[in-house]
C-alpha positions as CSV (number, residue, x, y, z in Angstrom):
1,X,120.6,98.7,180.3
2,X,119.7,97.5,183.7
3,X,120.9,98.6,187.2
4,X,122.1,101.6,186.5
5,X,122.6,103.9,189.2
6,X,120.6,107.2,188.9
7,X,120.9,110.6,190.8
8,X,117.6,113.2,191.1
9,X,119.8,116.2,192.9
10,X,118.4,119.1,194.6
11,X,118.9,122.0,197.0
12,X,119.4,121.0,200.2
13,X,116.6,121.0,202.5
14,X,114.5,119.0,199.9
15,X,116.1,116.0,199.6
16,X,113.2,114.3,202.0
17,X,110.7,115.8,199.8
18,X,112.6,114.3,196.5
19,X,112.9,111.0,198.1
20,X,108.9,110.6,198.9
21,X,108.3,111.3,195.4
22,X,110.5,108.7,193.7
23,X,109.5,106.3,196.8
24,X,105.7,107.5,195.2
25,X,106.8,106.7,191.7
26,X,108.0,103.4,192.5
27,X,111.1,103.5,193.4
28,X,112.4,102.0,197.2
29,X,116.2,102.0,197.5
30,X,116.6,105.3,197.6
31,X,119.9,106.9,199.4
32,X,119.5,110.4,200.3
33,X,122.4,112.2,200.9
34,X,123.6,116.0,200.6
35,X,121.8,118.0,197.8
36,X,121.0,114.3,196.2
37,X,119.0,111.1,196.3
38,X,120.4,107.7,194.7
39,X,118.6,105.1,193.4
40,X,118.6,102.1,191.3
41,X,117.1,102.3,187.5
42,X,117.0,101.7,184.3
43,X,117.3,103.7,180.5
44,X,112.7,103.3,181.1
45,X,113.4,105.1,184.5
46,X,115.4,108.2,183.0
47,X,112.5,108.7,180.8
48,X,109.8,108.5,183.2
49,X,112.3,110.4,186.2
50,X,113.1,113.4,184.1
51,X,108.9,114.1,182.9
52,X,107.4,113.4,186.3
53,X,109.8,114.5,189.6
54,X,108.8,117.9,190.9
55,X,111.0,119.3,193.1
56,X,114.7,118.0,191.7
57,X,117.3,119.6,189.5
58,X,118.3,116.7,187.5
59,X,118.7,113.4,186.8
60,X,122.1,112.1,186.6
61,X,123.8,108.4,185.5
62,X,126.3,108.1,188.3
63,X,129.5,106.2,185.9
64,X,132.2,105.6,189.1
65,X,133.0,106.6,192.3
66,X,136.9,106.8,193.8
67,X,139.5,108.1,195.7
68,X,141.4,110.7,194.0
69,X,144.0,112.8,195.5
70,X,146.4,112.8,192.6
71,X,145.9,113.5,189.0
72,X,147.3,110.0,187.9
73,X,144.8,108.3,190.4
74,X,141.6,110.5,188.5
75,X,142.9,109.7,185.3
76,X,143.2,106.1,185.8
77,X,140.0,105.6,187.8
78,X,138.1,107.8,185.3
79,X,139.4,105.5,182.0
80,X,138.1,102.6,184.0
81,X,134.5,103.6,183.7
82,X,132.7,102.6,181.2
83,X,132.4,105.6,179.3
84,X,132.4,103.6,175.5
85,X,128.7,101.9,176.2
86,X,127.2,105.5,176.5
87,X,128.8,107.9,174.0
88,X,129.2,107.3,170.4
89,X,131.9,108.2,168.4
90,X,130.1,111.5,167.6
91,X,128.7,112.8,170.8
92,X,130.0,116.1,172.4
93,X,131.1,115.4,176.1
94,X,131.8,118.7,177.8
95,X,133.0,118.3,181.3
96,X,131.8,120.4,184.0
97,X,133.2,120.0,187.4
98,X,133.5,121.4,191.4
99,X,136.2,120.7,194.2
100,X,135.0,120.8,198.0
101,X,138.2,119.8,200.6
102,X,140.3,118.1,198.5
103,X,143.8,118.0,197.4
104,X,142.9,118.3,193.9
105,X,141.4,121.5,194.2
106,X,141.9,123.1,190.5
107,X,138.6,122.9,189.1
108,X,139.8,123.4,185.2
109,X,143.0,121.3,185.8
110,X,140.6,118.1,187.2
111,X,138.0,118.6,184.0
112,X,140.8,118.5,181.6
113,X,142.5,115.2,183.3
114,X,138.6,114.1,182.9
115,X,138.1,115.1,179.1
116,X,141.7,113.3,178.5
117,X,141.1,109.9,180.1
118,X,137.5,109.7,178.5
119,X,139.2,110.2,175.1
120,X,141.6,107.6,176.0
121,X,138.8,105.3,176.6
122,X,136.9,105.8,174.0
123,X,140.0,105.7,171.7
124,X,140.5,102.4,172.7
125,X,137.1,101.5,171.1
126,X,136.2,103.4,168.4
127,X,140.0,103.0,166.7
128,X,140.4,106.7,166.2
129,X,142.5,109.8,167.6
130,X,140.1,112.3,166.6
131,X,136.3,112.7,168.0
132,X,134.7,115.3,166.0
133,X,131.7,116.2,169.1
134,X,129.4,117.2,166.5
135,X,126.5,114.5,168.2
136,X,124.5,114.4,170.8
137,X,125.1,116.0,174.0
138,X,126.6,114.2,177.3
139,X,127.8,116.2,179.7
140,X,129.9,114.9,182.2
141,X,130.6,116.2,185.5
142,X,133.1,115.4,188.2
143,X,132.4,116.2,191.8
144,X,135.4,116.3,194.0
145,X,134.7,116.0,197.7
146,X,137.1,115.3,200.7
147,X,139.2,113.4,197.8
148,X,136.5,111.2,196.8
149,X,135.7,111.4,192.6
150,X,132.1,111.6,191.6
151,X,131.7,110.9,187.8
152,X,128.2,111.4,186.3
153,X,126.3,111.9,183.1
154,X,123.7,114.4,182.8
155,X,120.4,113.2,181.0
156,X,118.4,116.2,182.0
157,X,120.2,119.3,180.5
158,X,118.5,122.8,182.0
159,X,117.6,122.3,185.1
160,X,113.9,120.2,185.8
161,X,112.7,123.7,187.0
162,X,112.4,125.2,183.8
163,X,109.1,123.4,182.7
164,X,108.8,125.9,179.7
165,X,105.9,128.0,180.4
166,X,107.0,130.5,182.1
167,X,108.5,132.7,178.8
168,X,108.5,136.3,181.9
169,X,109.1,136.5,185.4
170,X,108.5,139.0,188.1
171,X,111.6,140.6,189.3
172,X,112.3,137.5,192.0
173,X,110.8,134.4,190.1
174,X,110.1,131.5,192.8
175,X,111.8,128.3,191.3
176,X,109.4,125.9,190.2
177,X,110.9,123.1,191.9
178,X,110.8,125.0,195.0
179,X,107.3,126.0,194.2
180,X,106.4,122.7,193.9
181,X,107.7,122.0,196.8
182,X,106.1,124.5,199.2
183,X,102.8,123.1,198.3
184,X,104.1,119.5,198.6
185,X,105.4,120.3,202.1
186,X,101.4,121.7,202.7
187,X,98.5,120.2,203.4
188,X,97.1,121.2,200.6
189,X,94.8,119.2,198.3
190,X,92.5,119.5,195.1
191,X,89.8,119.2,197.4
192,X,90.7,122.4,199.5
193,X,90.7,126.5,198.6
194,X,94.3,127.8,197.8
195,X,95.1,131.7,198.1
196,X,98.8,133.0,197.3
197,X,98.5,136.9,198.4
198,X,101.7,137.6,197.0
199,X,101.2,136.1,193.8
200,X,103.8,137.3,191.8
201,X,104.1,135.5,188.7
202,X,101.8,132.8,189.6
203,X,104.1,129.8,190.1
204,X,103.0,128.7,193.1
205,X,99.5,128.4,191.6
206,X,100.4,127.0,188.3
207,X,102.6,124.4,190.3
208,X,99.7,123.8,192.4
209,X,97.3,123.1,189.5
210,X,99.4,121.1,187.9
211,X,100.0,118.5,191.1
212,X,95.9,118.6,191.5
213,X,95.4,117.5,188.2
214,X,98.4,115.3,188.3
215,X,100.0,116.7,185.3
216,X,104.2,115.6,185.0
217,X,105.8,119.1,185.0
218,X,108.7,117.8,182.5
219,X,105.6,117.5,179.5
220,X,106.2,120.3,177.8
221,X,109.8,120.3,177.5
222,X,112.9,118.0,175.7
223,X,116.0,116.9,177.2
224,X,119.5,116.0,175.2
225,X,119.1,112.2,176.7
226,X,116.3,111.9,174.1
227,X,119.1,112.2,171.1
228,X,120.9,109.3,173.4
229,X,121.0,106.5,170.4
230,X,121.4,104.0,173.5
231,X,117.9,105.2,174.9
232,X,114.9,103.9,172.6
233,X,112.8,106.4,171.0
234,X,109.8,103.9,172.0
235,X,111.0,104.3,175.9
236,X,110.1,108.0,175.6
237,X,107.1,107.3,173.9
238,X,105.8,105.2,176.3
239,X,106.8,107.4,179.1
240,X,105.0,110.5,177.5
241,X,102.0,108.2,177.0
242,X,101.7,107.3,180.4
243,X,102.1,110.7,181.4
244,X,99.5,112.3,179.3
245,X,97.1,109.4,180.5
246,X,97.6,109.9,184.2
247,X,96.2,113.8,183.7
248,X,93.0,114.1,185.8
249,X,91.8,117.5,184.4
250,X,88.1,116.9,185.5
251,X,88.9,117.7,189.2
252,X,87.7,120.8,190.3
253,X,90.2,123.3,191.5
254,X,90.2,126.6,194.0
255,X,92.6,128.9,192.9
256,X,93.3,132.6,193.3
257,X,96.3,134.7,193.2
258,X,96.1,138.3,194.0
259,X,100.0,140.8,194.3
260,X,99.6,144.4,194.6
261,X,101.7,145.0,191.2
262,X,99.3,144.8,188.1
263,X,102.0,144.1,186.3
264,X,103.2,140.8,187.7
265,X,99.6,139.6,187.5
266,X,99.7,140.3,183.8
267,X,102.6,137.7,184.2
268,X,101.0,135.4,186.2
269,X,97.9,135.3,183.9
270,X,100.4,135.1,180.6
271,X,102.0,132.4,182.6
272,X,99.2,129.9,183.7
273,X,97.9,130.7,180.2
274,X,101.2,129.2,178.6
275,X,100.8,126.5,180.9
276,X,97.4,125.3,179.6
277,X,95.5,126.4,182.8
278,X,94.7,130.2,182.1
279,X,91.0,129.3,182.6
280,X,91.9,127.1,186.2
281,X,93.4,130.3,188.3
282,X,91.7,133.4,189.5
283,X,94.1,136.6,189.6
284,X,93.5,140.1,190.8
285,X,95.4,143.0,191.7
286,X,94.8,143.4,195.4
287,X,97.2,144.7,198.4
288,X,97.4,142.2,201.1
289,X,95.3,144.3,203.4
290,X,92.2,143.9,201.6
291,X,92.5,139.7,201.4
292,X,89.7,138.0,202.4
293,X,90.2,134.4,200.7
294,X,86.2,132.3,200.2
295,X,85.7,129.2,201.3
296,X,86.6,126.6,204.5
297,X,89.8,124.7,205.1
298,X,91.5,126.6,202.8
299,X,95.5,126.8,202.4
300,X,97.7,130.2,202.1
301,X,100.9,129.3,200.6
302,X,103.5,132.6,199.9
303,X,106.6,133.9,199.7
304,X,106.2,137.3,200.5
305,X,108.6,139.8,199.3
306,X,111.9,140.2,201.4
307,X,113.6,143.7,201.3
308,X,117.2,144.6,201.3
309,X,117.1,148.1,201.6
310,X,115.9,149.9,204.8
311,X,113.0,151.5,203.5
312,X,112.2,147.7,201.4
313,X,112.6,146.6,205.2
314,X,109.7,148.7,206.3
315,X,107.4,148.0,203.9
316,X,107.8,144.0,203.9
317,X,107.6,144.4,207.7
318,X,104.2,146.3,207.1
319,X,103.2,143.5,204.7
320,X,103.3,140.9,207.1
321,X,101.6,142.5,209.8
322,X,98.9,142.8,207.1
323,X,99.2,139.1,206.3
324,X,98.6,138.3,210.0
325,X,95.8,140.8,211.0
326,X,94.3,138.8,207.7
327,X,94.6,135.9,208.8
328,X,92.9,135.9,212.2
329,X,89.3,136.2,210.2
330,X,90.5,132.5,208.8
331,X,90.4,130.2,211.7
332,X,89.8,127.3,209.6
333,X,92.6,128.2,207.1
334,X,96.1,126.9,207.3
335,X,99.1,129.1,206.5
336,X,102.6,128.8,205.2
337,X,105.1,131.1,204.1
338,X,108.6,131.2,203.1
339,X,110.8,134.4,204.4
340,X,114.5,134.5,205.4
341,X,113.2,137.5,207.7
342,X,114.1,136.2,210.9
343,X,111.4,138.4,212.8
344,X,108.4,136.8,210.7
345,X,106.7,135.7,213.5
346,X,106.8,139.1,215.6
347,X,105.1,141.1,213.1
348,X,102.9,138.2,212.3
349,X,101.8,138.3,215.7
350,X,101.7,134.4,216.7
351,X,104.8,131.5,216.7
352,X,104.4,129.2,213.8
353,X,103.3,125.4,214.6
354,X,106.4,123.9,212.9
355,X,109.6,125.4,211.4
356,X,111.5,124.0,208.0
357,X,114.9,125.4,207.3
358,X,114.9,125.9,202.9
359,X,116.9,127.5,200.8
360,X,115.6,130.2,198.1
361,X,118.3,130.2,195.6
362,X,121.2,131.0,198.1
363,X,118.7,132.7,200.4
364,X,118.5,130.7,203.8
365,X,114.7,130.5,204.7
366,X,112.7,129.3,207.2
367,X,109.3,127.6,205.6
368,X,107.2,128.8,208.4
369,X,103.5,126.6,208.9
370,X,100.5,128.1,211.0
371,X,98.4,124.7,211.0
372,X,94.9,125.5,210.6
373,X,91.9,122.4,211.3
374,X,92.0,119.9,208.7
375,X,88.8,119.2,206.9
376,X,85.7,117.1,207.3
377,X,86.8,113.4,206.0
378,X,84.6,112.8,203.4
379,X,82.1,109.9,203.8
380,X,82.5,106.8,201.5
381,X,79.9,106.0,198.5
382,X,78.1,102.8,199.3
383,X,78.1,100.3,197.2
384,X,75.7,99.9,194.8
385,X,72.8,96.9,195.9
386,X,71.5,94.8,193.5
């Protein structure tokens, strides 16, 4: 099916980030709006969306869009969609909903007004008055916002971040697709050193590793779409094939990871193991204070832990002062951290060169960036004379 309208959603602050890399992967119409980015596609598109974007949640069919600010106008503008050309008389279609400033503000009440006019719908069709949902999965969601009715189907399932190799976390797990971010929001390329002093349970550096040697983060993992008997098993095929070919694991990466737990950097090493790159990342129990990263025009990217308690306060206070007393013996480096603590920059004793306002789960951060010299541009091969 052509000219479909897709979603990739995200938290907010990334939405610029999620944009550049469908622009990237070929896509130019995008919309970006609040916590999503719209743009045109096609059944090929889910396939290739859902193994190769980054830093989104999911990837959603938007059905319909309407006003709604009675239950008769939801039900009626929600049998109008086109529900019947997506799920089969078999397939299970929970609905999952939310309601932001709008008059139809119960939650449960609007998913079963949903639920009911999709039956309807696909009554009409399939000449029955009983769906057994014993199928594939497509779960619908309705979005209620200032009275406007958001109907989509989910294609992704667990969110993109869970790429499937991370089987233990640390106590405070960094979201891939936040991960993934950080170091897409960097300056940081395959070609440069990359230290993460707070390590934890490697993400950062796996995600890292993984956009240097171009790997799609969605590889090692299955979404319900790919039970979708409207969706070709060859599309997937074809989309897993040009995934696996665009892996450029003969590029030389610079990685090292180092946390003061031993512990998490039994995780982190189980982690990047999982992820096929146990052999591509350096990790070693080491307090902050001792850091010395190797190497020129290198790139620190952390999230350093953030403390709730007053004595947790102290320490991650003590931390940072370590990071920046660190960092002053890497005048070509570049730094950038993630911290909600608002007085980073005091005990990291300079101002940061530009400020990004993130969100860590429900966490308001600032992504902080200390912008170190860029490196030598590397001089061109001739061409061979003949």
């Amino acid at each position: 099916m052509k000219d479909l309208k897709l979603i990739a959603t995200c938290p907010m602050g990334l939405e610029a980030v999620v944009a550049r890399e469908l622009k990237l992967l070929g896509y130019d119409d995008t919309k970006t709006e609040n916590g999503r980015v719209t743009f045109s596609g096609d059944f090929a598109d889910i396939c290739r969306c859902n193994y190769w974007l980054r830093t989104a949640d999911r990837v959603l069919i938007k059905m319909g869009e309407f006003k709604a600010t009675t239950f008769d106008e939801l039900f009626e503008g929600t049998k109008a969609l086109p529900w019947d050309q997506f799920i089969p008389a078999d397939g299970e279609f929970p609905v999952s909903g939310r309601s932001q400033k709008s008059q139809l503000s119960s939650v449960p009440a609007s998913q079963g007004i949903v639920k009911k006019a999709v039956v309807e719908k696909l009554k009409l069709t399939y000449n029955t008055e009983w769906f057994p949902e014993d199928g594939a999965l497509y779960k619908l969601d309705v979005s209620l916002y200032d009275d406007i009715a958001l109907l989509t189907l989910d294609t992704t399932g667990p969110s993109l971040h869970k790429r499937g190799y991370r089987k233990h976390a640390t106590e405070a797990p960094l979201k891939e697709t936040l991960a993934a971010a950080l170091v897409l929001l960097s300056r940081w390329g395959p070609h440069r050193p990359l230290y993460d002093p707070f390590c934890g349970s490697g993400t950062l550096l796996i995600e890292a590793a993984m956009i240097g040697w171009n790997i799609a983060p969605g590889l090692r993992r299955s979404f319900p779409s790919e039970g979708w008997s409207i969706i070709p098993d060859e599309l997937w095929e074809q989309a897993r094939d040009e995934a696996y070919d665009a892996v450029k694991d003969d590029v030389p990466l610079q990685l090292v990871g180092s946390d003061i737990d031993p512990e998490a950097i039994e995780i982190a090493q189980a982690c990047a193991k999982s992820a096929g790159l146990g052999d591509e990342i350096e990790f070693k129990v080491m307090p902050v204070a001792r850091v010395q990263p190797q190497g020129k025009f290198g790139c620190i990217i952390t999230n350093p832990p953030y403390g709730e308690r007053l004595s947790e306060v102290k320490e991650v206070e003590k931390m940072i002062r370590d990071l920046g007393r660190a960092t002053i013996y890497l005048p070509d480096w570049s730094v950038f951290v993630i911290s909600p603590t608002r007085q980073f920059e005091q005990y990291f004793g300079r101002k940061a060169d530009k400020r990004r306002k993130l969100y860590n789960g429900r966490i308001e951060c600032q992504f902080l960036q200390y912008l170190g010299p860029l490196p030598p541009r590397q001089p061109k091969a001739e061409a061979p004379t003949t």
